[in-house]
N, C-alpha and C positions, 0 to 999 in steps of 0.2 A: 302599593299593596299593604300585607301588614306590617312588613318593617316600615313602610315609610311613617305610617300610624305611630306605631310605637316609636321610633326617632324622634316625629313630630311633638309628643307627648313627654318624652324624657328630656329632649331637648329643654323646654320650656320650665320643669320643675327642679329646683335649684336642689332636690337630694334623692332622684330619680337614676335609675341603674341604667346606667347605658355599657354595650359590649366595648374592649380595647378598641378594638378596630374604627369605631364610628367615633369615640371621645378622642382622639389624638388627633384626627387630623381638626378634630373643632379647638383643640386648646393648643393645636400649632398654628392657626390662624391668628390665638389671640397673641402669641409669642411675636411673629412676622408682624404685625401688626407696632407692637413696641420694642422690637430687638435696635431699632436705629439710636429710637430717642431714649433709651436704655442708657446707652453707650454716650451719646453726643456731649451732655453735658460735661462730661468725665474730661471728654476731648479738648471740652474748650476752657475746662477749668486750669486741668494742666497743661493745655498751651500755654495758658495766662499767665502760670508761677514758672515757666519755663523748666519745665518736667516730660515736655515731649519728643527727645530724643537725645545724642548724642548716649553721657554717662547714666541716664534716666530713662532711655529706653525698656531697658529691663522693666523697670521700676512702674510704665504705665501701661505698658502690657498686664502686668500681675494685676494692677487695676483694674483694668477691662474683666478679668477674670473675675475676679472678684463680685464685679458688680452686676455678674449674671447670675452665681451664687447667690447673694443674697437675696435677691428680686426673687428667683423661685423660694426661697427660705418663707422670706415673709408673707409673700403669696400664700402660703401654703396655711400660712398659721392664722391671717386673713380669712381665708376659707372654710378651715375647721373650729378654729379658738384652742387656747391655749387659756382655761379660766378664763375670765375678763379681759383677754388680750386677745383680739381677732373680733371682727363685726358676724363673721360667717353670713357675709354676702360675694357675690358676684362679680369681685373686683381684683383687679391685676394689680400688684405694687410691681413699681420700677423706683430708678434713682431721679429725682424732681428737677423739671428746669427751671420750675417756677420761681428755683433759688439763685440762677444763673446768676441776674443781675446783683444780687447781695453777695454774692460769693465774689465776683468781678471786683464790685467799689473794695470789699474788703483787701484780695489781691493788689490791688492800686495802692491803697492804705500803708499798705505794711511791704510792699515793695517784691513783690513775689519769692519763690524760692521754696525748700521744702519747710521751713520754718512757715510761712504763710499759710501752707497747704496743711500741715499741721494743727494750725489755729484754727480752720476751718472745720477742720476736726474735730477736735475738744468742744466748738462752740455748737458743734452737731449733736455730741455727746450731751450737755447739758441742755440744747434748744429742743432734743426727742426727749428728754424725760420730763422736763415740763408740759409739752403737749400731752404727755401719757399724763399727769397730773391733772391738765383738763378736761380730757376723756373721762378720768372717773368722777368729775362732779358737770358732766354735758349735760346731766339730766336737770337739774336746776337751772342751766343755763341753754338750756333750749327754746327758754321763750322769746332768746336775741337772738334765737335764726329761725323766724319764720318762710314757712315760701317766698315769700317775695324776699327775702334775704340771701335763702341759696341758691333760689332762681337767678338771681342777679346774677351771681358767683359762676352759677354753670353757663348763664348766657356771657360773661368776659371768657369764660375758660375755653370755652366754643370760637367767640371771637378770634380771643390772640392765636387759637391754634390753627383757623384758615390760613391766615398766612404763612406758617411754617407749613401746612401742608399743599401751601402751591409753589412755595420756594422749591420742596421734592418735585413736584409735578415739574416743574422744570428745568431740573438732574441738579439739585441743592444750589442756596447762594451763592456757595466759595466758588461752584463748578466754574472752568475758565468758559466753558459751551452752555453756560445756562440759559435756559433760555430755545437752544437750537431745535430744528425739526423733526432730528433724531428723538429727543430726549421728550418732545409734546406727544409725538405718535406716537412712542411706547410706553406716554402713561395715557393717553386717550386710549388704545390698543386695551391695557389693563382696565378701566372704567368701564370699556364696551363688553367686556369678558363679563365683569361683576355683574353689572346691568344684565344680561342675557342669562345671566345662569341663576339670579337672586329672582327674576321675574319672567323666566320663560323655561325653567326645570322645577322640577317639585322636589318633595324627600330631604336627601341629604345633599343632593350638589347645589339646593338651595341654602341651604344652610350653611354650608362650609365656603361661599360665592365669594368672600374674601380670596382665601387662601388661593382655590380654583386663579383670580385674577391674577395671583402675587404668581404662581407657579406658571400660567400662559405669560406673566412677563418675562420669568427666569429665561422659557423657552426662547421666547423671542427675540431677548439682549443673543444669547446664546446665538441663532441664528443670522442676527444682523453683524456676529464677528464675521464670519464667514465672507457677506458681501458689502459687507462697506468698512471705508480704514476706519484701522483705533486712532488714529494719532490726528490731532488740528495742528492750528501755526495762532497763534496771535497775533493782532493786530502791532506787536511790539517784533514778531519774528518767531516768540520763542515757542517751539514745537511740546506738545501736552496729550497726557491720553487721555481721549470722552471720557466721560463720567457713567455712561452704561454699558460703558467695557468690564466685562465680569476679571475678576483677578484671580484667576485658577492659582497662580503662583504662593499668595495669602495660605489658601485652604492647604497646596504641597505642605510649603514649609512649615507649617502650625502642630505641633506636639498631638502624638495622640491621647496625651492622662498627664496632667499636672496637676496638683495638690496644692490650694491655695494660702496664701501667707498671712498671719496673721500679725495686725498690727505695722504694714509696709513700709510708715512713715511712724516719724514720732510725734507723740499727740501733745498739744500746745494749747493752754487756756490761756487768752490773753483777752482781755475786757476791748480791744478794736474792733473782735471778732463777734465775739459774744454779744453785744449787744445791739447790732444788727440783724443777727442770725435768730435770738430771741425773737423779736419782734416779728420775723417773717413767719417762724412756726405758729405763731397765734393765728395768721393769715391760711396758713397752709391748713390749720386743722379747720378752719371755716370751707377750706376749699374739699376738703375730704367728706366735710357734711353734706356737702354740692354734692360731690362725687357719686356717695353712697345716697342720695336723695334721687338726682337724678338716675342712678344705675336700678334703681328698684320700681321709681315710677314709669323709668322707660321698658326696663325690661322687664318685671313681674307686677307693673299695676296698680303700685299698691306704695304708701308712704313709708320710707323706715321708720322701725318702732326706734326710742330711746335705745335700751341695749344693744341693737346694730349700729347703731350711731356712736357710743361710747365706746363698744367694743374699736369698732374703725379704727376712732381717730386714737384709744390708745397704742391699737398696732401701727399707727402710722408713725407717732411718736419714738415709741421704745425699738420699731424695725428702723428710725434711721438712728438712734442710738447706738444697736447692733451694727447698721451697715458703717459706721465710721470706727470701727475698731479693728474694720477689715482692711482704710483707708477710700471708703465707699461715701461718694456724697450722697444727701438726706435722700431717704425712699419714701413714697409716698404714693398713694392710688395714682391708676395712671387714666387720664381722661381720653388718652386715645382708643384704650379699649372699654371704656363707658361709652360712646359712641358707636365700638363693634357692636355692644350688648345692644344699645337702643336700636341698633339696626336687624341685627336677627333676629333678635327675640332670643337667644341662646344662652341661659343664664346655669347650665348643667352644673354643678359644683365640681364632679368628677372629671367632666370634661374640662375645664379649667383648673385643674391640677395635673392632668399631663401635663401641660403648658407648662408650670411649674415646673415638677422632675424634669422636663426637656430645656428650662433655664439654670436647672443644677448641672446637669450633665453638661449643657455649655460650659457651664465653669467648672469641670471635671476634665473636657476634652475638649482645647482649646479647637480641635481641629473641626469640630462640629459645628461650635462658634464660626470658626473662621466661613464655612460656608454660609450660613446666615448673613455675615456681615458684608459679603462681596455683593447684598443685593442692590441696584443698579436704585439712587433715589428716585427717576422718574416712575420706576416700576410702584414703591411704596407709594408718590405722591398720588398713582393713581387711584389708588383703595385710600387713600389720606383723606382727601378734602371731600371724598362721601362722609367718610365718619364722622370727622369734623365737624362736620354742617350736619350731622345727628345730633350730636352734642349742643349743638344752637337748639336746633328743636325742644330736646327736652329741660332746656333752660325755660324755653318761652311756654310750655307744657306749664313747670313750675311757676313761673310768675302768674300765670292765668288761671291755677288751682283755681286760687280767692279772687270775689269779683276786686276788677283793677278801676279800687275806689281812688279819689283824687289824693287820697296819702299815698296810695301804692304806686300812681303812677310817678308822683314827686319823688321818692326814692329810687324806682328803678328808671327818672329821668337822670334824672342827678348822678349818680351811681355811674351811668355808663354815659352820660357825657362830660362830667369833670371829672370824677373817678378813673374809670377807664382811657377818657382822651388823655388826661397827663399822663396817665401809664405809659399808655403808646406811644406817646410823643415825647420822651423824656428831656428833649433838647431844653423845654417850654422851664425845665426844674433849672437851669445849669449856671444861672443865679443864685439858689436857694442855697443856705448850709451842706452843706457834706450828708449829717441826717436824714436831712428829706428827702436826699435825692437815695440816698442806702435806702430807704423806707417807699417812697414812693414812685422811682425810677426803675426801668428794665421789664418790667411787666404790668400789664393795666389792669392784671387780675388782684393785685394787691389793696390798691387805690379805692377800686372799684368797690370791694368788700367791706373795707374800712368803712367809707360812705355809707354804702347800706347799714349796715350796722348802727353807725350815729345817730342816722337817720332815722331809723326804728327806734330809737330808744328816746329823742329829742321830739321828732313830731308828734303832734297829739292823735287821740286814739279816734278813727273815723264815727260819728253816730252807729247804730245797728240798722237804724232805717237809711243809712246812705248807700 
């Protein structure tokens, strides 16, 4: 009727009023959506400098916190601008994985410890303020990312993330039961929920058909405690609990109000770090132009102007400048909720700032957190590898803007089968320099972009009559 009209309507325009009650649960879906891969990097960075428990527990907890806090921060300032800082689009910062592999080689490098984690730091601090340097002259240098350049960009970004969201699908890599039957039926269970309520309800339970699946999964892990056991055996003997065993015990013990610390670790500029980290933010701000290209063409139709694009990538820069002072690795648009967007159509600005406030208050109340975090990965995987495979789409939207004349097909050949396959296959580098493999190992989104780019600027220009 006519709420669903006006939902339907505010939903869709990015500075349209919509009431509390219908914007929260649309900017909790976008939260649930990235609360995992929020957090994972954090996990595996400080596993890697050996910061994940015993004397350091404290220490990566505060982090965790922290790096909910700023993701709503920057979000926020993303969404509205702050001057020239902020696109005032449609987009979710979190903390990047994209930098996983460069953060890793550097760990390696320098030999872990909080003096590493430090360095990664400092070289955050300098690698967001130069990206915020390129943000404000993107307008000159926009004509080296045409479509078919951030097309490419958002078709690797789409790529590399199917597989991380079927690794969720089933119950994460590390899981010792990945893979089991439990862990397939309660993200297929979640899929079929999505599916049913995005394309056989209207209004808002179409709208919100994420979240809808994420919470029928909550129910359902919840349920299946009840009649089948938590614990397996390994193939080696040794007894473990599923992976979609909710941990009510997390959420008990988790504080109700902590106040976040600033500056956790000590910050360390050291040129091992630095100059790895540089190089990836040039990548990453190419990736934010994908981001913010694709988030507008999929969800509002229409190409970012310059100024959305400058604004972005300098809030992408100077928010992860901000997020490493908190001890927070690089933040940056997060492409799994580019893919929420391209799927609903939901680009409400309001409604995507509760999401925000509700990632501050996680890092206000860890114990809010803590609920978020016990979600079951088969349950995400199953809203994962839809969105995912949006994100594909409107990569391939963008490439096929401009007819795909034989230069454009050469670069986005190119691009994503030498680009991209070395990415992917990093083994292929593990001959090459130490550099190369910092630069073009760990992600095939890096590789990928790089190519295109070359390749735009090196191939000659198609006839007009081609």
């Amino acid at each position: 009727m006519n709420t669903k009209t006006d939902l339907s309507k505010q939903a869709y325009s990015f500075e349209g009023k919509m009431p509390l009650k219908q914007a929260i649960p649309l900017g909790l879906q976008h939260v649930l959506a990235m609360f995992v891969g929020n957090l994972t990097p954090l996990l595996i960075i400080t596993g890697a400098c050996g910061l994940a428990g015993g004397e350091f527990a404290d220490l990566q907890i505060a982090l965790l916190q922290n790096a909910m806090l700023v993701a709503g921060i920057v979000t926020l300032v993303q969404l509205f601008g702050i001057g020239p800082v902020g696109g005032k689009v449609p987009i979710i910062m979190g903390t990047s994985s994209g930098f996983i592999g460069v953060f890793n080689s550097v760990v390696a490098t320098m030999g872990g410890g909080v003096m590493a984690y430090g360095a990664i730091m400092g070289a955050s601090i300098l690698g967001g303020l130069f990206e915020g340097v390129l943000g404000l002259f993107l307008k000159p240098l926009r004509r080296f990312f045409p479509a078919i350049v951030t097309g490419t960009v958002v078709l690797s970004i789409g790529l590399s993330l199917i597989s991380v969201g079927i690794a969720s699908f089933g119950g994460g890599s590390g899981a010792k039961d990945f893979g089991s039957v439990e862990n397939l039926l309660l993200a297929f269970f979640v899929l079929v929920v999505i599916l049913i309520t995005k394309h056989w309800t209207k209004g808002f339970a179409s709208y919100a058909s994420i979240l809808i699946g994420i919470v029928a999964g909550y129910i359902a892990a919840f349920v299946m405690g009840f009649v089948l056991p938590h614990t397996g055996v390994t193939a080696e003997g040794v007894e473990f609990t599923k992976s979609w065993v909710l941990n009510w015990d997390k959420v008990r013990e988790a504080a109700w109000f902590a106040v976040p610390e600033l500056m956790p670790v000590p910050i360390v500029f050291d040129w091992r770090a630095i100059i790895p980290v540089m190089i990836m933010f040039i990548v990453t701000a190419v990736e934010t132009v994908g981001d913010i290209s694709g988030v507008m063409l999929g969800g509002m139709g229409r190409e970012a102007t310059d100024k959305e694009l400058s604004g972005g990538v300098i809030c992408d820069g100077l928010g992860s400048s901000f997020a490493a002072f908190f001890g927070v690795l690089a933040n940056t648009s997060f492409s799994q909720n580019v893919g929420l967007v391209a799927m609903t159509k939901v680009v409400n600005r309001f409604a995507l700032a509760t999401g925000a406030v509700f990632l501050i208050l996680c890092g206000l109340i860890p114990k809010l957190g803590a609920l978020v975090s016990i979600m079951p990965q088969s349950v995400l995987g199953g809203a994962a590898v839809m969105m995912f495979s949006s994100i594909v789409v409107s990569g391939i939207q963008l490439v096929t803007k401009d007819p795909l004349t034989p230069r454009n097909l050469t670069i986005l050949s190119v691009a994503l089968g030498v680009g991209y396959g070395m990415g992917a296959n990093p083994a292929i580098l593990s001959a090459t320099p130490q550099a190369v493999q910092l630069i073009f190992g760990g992600s095939g989104i890096v590789p990928a972009a790089l190519v295109a780019m070359v390749l735009n600027i090196l191939l000659p220009k198609d006839d007009a009559t081609a």
